[in-house]
VOKOL-546632 format. One line per 4 residues: number of its first residue (from 1); their letters; for each residue y, x, z of C-alpha. Coordinates in steps of 0.05 Angstrom, whole numbers, always signed. Each point is the difference from the previous one (the first is absolute). Layout:
# VOKOL-546632
NUM> A> Y/X/Z; ...
# end
This chain:
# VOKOL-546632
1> XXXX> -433/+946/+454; -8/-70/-38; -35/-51/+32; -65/-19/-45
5> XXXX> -17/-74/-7; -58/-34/-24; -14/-1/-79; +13/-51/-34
9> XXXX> -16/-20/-66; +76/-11/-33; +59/+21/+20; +62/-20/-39
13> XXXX> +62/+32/+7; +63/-46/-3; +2/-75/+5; +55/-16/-38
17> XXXX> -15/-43/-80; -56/+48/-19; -37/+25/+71; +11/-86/+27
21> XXXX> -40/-24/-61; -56/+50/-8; -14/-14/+73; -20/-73/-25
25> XXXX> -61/+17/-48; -29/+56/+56; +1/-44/+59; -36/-58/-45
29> XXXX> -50/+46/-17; -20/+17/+79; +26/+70/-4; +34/+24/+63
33> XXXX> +72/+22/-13; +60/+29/+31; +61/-13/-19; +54/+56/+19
37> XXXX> +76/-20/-13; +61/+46/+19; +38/-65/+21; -13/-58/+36
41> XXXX> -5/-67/+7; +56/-49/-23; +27/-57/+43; +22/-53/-53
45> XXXX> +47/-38/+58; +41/+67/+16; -14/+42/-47; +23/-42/-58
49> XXXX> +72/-20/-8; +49/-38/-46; +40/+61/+4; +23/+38/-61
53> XXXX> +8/+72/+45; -64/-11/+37; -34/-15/-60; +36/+30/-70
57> XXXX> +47/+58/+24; -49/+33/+58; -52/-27/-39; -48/-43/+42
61> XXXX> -1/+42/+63; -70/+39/+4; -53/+0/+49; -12/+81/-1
65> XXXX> +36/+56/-11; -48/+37/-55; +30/-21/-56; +74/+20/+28
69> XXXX> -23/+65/+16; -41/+24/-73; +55/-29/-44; -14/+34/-66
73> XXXX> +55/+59/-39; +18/-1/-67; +23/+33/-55; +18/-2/-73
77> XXXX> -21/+63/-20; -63/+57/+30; +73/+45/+9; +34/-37/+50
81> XXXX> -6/-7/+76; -26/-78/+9; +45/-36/+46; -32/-58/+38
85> XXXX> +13/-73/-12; +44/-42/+49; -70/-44/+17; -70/-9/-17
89> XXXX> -12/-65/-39; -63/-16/+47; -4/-26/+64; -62/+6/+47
93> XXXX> -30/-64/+34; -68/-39/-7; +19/-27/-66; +41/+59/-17
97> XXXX> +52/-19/-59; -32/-59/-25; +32/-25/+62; +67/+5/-22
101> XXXX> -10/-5/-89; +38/-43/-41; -76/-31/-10; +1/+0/-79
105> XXXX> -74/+8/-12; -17/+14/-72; -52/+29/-49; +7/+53/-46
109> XXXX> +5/-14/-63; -68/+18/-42; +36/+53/-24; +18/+34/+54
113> XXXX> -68/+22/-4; -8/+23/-64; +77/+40/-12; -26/+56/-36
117> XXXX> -59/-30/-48; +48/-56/-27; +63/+36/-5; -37/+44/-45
121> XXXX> -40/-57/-32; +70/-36/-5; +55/+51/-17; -31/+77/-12
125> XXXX> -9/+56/+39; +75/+13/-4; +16/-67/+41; -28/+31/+69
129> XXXX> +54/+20/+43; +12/+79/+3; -29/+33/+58; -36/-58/+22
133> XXXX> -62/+12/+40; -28/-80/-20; -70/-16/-9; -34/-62/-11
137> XXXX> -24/-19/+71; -78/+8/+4; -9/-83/+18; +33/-52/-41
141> XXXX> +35/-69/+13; -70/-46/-6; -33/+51/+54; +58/-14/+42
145> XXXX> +16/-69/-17; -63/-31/+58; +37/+54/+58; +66/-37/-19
149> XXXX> -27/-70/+12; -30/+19/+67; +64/+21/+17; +39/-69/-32
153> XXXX> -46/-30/+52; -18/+41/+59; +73/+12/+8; +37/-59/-20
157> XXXX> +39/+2/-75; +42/-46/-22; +12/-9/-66; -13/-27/-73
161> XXXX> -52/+23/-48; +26/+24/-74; -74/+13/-27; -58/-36/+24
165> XXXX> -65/+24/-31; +41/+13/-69; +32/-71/+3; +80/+9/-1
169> XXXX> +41/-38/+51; +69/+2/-24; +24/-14/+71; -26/+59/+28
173> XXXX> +1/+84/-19; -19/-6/-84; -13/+69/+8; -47/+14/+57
177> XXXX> -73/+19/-10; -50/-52/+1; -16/-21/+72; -63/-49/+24
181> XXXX> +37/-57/+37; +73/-22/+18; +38/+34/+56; -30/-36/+77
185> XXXX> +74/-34/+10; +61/-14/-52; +58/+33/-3; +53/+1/+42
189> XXXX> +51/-49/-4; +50/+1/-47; +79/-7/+15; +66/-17/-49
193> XXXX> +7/+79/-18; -66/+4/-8; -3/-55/-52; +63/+17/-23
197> XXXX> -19/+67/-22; -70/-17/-30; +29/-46/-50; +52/+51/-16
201> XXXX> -67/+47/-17; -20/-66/-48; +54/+2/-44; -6/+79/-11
205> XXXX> -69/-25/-21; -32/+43/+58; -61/-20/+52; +21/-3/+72
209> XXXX> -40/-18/+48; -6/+0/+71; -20/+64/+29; -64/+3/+54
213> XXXX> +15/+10/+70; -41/+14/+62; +32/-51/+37; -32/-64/+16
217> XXXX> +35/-56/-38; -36/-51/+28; -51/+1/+61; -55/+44/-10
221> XXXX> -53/+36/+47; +25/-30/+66; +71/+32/-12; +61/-45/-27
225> XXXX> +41/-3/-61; +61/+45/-18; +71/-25/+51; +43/+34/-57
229> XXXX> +43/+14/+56; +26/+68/-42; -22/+56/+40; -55/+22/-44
233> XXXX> +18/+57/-35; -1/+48/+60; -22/-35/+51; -71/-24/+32
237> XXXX> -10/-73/-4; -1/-29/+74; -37/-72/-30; -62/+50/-29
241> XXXX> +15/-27/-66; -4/+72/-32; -58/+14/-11; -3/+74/+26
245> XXXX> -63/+36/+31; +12/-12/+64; -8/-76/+0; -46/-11/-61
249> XXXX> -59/+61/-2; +9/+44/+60; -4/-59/+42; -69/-35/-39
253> XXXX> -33/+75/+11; +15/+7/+74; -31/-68/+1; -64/+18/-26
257> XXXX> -13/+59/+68; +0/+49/-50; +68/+24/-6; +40/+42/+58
261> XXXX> +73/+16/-10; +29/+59/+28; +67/-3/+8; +57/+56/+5
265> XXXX> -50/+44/-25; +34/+70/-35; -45/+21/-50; +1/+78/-12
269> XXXX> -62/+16/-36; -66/-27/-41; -49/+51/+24; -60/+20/-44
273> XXXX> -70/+42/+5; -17/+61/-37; -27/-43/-54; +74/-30/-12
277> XXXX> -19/-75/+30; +46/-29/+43; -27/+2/+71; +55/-42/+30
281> XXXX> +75/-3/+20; +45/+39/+52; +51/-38/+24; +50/-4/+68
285> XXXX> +16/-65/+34; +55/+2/+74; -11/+85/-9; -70/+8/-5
289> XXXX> -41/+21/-47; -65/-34/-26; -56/+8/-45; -28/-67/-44
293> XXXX> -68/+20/-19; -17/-40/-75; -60/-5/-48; +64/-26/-46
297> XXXX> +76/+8/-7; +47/-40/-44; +65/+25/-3; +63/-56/-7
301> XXXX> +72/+29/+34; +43/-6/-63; +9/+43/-70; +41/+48/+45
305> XXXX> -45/+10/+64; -64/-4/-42; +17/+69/-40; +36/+27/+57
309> XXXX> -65/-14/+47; -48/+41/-48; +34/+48/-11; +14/+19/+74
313> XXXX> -81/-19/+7; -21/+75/-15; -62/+26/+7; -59/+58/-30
317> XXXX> -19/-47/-50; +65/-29/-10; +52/+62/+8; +58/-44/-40
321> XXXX> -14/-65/+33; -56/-55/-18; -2/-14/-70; +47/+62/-26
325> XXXX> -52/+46/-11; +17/+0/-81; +78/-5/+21; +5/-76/-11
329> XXXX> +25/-27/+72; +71/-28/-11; +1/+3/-77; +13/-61/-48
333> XXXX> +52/-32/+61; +51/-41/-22; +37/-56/+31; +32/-57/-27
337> XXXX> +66/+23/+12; -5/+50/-55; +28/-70/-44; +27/-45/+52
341> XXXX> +66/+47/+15; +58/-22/-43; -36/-63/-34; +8/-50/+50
345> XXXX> +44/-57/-29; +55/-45/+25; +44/-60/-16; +52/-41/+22
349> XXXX> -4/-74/-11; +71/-44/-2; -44/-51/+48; -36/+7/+75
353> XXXX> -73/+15/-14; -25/-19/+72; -48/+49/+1; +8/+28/+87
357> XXXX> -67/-27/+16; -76/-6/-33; -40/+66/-16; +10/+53/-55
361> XXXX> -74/-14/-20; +21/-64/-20; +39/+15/-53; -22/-8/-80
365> XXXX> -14/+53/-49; -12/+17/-69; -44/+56/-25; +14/+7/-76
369> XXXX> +32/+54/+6; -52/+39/+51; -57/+40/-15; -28/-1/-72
373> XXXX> +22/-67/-7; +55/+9/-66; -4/+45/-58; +30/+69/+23
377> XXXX> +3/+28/-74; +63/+38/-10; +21/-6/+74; -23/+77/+19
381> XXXX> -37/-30/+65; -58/-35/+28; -9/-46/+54; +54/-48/+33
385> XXXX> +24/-41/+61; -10/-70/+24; +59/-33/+22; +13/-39/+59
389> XXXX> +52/-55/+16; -3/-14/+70; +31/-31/+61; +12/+29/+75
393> XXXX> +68/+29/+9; +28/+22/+68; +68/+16/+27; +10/+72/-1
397> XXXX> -37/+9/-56; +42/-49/-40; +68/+39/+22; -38/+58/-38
401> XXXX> +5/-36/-57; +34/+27/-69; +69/-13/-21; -12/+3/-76
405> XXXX> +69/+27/-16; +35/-53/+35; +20/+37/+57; +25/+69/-2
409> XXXX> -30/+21/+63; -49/-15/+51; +39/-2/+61; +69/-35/+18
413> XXXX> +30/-71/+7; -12/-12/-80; -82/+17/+5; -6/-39/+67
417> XXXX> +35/-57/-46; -54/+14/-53; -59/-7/+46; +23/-59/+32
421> XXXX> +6/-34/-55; -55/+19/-45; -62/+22/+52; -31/-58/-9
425> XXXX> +5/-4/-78; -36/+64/-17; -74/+20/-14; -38/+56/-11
429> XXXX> -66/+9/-34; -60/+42/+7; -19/+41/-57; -64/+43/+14
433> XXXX> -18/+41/-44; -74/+33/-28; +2/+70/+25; -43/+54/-16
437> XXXX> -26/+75/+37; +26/+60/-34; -10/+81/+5; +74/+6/+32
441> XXXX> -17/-46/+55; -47/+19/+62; -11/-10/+73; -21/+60/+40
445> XXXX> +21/+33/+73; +66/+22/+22; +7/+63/+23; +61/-4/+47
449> XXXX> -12/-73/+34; -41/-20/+52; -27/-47/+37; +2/-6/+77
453> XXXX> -69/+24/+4; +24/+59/-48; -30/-24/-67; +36/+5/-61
457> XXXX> +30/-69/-31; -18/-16/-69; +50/+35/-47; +21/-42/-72
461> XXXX> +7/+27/-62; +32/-34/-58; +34/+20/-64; +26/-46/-58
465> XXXX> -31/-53/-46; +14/-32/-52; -42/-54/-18; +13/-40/+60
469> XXXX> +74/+1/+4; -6/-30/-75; -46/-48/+11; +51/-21/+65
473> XXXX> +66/+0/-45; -46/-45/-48; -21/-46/+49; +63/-5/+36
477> XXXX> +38/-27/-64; -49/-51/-5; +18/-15/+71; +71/-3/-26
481> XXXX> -5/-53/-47; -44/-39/+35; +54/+1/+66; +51/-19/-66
485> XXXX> -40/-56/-22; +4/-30/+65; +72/-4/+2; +24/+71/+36
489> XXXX> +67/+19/-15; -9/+75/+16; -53/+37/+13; -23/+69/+21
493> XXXX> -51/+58/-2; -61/+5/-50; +3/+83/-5; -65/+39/+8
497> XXXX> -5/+57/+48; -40/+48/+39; +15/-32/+70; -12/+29/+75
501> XXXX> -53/+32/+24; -44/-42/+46; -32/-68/-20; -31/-60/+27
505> XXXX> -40/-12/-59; -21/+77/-4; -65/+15/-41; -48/+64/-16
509> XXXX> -15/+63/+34; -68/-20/+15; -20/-23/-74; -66/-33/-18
513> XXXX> -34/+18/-62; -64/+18/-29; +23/+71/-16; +2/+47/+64
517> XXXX> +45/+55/-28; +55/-61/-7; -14/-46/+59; -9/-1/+69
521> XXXX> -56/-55/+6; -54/-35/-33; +7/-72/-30; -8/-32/+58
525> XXXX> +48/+43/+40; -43/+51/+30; +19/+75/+12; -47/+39/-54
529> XXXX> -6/+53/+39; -15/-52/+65; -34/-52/-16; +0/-33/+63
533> XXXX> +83/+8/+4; +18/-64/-36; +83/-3/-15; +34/-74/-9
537> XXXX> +69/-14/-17; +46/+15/-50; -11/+79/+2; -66/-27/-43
541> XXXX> +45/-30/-62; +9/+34/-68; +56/-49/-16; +53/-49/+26
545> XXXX> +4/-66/-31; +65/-32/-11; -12/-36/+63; -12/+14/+76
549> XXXX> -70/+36/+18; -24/-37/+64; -45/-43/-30; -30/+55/-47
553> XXXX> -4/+52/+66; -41/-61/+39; -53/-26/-52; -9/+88/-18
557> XXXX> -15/+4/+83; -46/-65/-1; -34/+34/-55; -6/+70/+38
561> XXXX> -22/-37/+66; -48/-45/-40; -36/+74/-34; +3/+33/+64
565> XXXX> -34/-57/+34; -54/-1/-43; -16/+69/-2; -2/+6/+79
569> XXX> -42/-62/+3; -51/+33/-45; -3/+67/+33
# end
């Protein structure tokens, strides 16, 4: 028998980059919340190490065990047997994954927002993908564009403004929507390959600039600038110069009174009434069972937990799980790993690049080949990738790196030669890719996995594209001459291709939209069939940019907290 607790009037589910920010607006409005997280505090001084197994192979130890014991199947094809993935690309903590992010902290492009309308404006009916599921998302880039700057701020962006109020700033991103005011701090700082590799992206006549990072480059909000002691990528930042939840929001709400974080808390279901509201949240924290009474309940556990949760969250009103009641729940998913397999890039330089330490967020990129931003007449595809030169390199994963036909194989006296001599004079780039949801790709439950508490895991389902993989081929031969340009004697990579399974950057499932027989929730992310159910994250987005989602996930929850604020606070 659970244990019933006092209502509250919020409860959000997951404190991780979407569940640690919404917190923020609630609390500042004098609503009581609880925040329930599977994991647990972090302790920067022990838990975060300069250690490349601690932090990239076992991948930043986690606090809890959900996410170990949920981890997703996949499949290529509704005819196989899914097989379950090695890991889960989530951790659970207060400040979930934003703990442990690479901190790039980008905005979509304005088109992002408007795929569908301008490809056909653009190029024809003919130039949408097959089989894609896109739709124009129901809010555009100026609705969004105030929910990024809170974010910029409240959070702690570094970076330089491209498009100030319609005014061009060649130094920064040429091609970003219009924004209201430079980014709080500048970028961070530069270094030789850096520089080296931004002047190479001059004489191709491109526009690199430095990419935006949630990482303090200088001192901001009582916490200190970046160390660039190189442990970024993976790992939690034990000076609090990463700005992730659970130093810059979670901690301003608890200081209001109004927020309470429950740790270690093992969500199983979002309860409802005969009506279909949500009534509150079941959960189990040290074995027993509890009941969290709510007027309110935004849900933020990841793409992956967020479809899995609703759909287990049956009841009379909701016999498929919240928000499936027109067979929607876990349609339009896609992850960006549908372009990222095959077209990442390297090169091998006949010099020492020096690039061990510093951040990969502190790299410089160049966007003209992302998005809508050339002419794809002719090309048989639409969208693109940004691409990334960046620093951060570690041991092992420099021995990993490829031998570009100089070598005949990857073990022996000759390849430990190789390595030796050459692990310090290679790069590799990030080319991310616009990705899109499609009819052959789904989320839904898996019949033959469970859970510990018996629940099915989320099962994957995804068959073949071909837009993406094109627009990653594209891309990565751009990458190719721009790694050529800055003096690489071979390089490597630049193939599209289908990828793996799982995906930190996963999107969909739990689709907003205007239209209820094609999305899951309204505009501002709220269940249409429960309107006081209110889903953040990236299960919301109709699109992947060609550029991480963080940012885009947080100003979408600021935006869902902010409506759900107001609405209590006039009931």
């Amino acid at each position: 028998m659970a244990t019933e607790l006092p209502e509250t009037d919020v409860v959000v589910i997951g404190l991780g980059a979407a569940g640690g920010v919404a917190v923020l607006p609630l609390a500042r409005a004098g609503l009581q919340v609880i925040g329930l997280e599977a994991g647990s505090w972090m302790n920067p001084g022990e838990d975060y190490r300069a250690d490349e197994i601690h932090n990239n192979v076992r991948s930043l130890v986690t606090t809890g065990h959900k996410v170990g014991s949920e981890i997703p199947t996949f499949r290529t094809s509704p005819d196989q047997v899914a097989r379950q993935a090695a890991r889960h690309p989530m951790m659970n903590a207060v400040g979930g994954t934003s703990i442990h992010y690479h901190a790039q902290s980008w905005r979509l492009n304005p088109w992002d927002f408007r795929v569908k309308s301008s490809t056909l404006q653009r190029y024809g009916a003919d130039y949408l993908p097959a089989g894609s599921t896109v739709e124009d998302w129901p809010l555009g880039y100026d609705e969004l564009e105030p929910y990024y700057d809170h974010i910029e701020y409240e959070v702690g962006v570094s970076g330089k403004a491209g498009n100030i109020q319609g005014t061009i700033i060649p130094e920064g991103n040429i091609f970003e929507g219009p924004r209201r005011r430079e980014y709080p701090m500048p970028p961070l700082r530069s270094c030789e390959y850096v520089d080296h590799m931004k002047q190479a992206a001059l004489t191709l006549g491109l526009h690199p600039y430095r990419g935006p990072a949630a990482i303090n480059s200088q001192p901001y909000q009582g916490r200190p600038g970046c160390a660039f002691h190189g442990w970024c990528d993976r790992g939690g930042c034990h000076i609090r110069a990463k700005s992730s939840t659970d130093v810059t929001t979670i901690p301003r709400a608890q200081a209001t009174g109004n927020l309470r974080v429950v740790d270690n808390a093992n969500v199983r279901r979002i309860v409802t009434d005969n009506t279909g509201k949500a009534t509150g949240v079941s959960y189990f924290r040290d074995g027993e069972e509890f009941f969290q009474p709510a007027r309110a309940v935004l849900l933020g556990t990841y793409t992956y937990e967020n479809i899995r949760l609703l759909l287990l969250s049956q009841s009379m009103f909701h016999p498929n799980g919240i928000g499936n009641n027109r067979g929607q729940l876990g349609r339009h998913y896609f992850g960006h790993w549908d372009a990222q397999a095959g077209a990442g890039v390297s090169a091998l330089f006949p010099f020492d690049l020096n690039i061990w330490y510093g951040a990969i967020a502190q790299g410089v990129m160049v966007d003209d080949w992302a998005d809508d931003n050339f002419d794809h007449s002719g090309l048989g595809f639409i969208g693109g990738a940004s691409l990334h030169a960046y620093t951060e390199k570690h041991p092992i994963a420099a021995a990993g790196m490829a031998t570009f036909g100089q070598v005949g194989k990857r073990w022996g006296s000759e390849w430990k030669q190789f390595v030796a001599q050459n692990a310090g004079r290679w790069a590799s780039a990030y080319v991310q890719t616009n990705t899109l949801p499609y009819d052959n790709t789904w989320a839904d439950l898996d019949p033959n996995v469970k859970d510990p508490f018996g629940d099915p895991v989320l099962r994957i389902t995804s068959g073949p594209k071909v837009n993406e993989p094109k627009a990653a081929a594209y891309a990565g031969s751009k990458m190719l001459e721009w790694f050529r340009a800055a003096g690489a004697i071979a390089v490597a990579g630049g193939q599209g291709g289908n990828g793996p399974a799982l995906s930190t950057h996963a999107h969909g499932g739990t689709r907003m939209g205007t239209d209820p027989t094609t999305s899951v929730t309204d505009a501002f992310g709220f269940v249409h069939d429960c309107s006081n159910l209110g889903v953040i994250g990236g299960s919301v987005m109709g699109t992947a940019g060609a550029r991480n989602p963080t940012q885009t996930i947080q100003a979408l929850a600021w935006r869902t907290a902010e409506r759900l604020a107001q609405q209590l606070k006039g009931a």
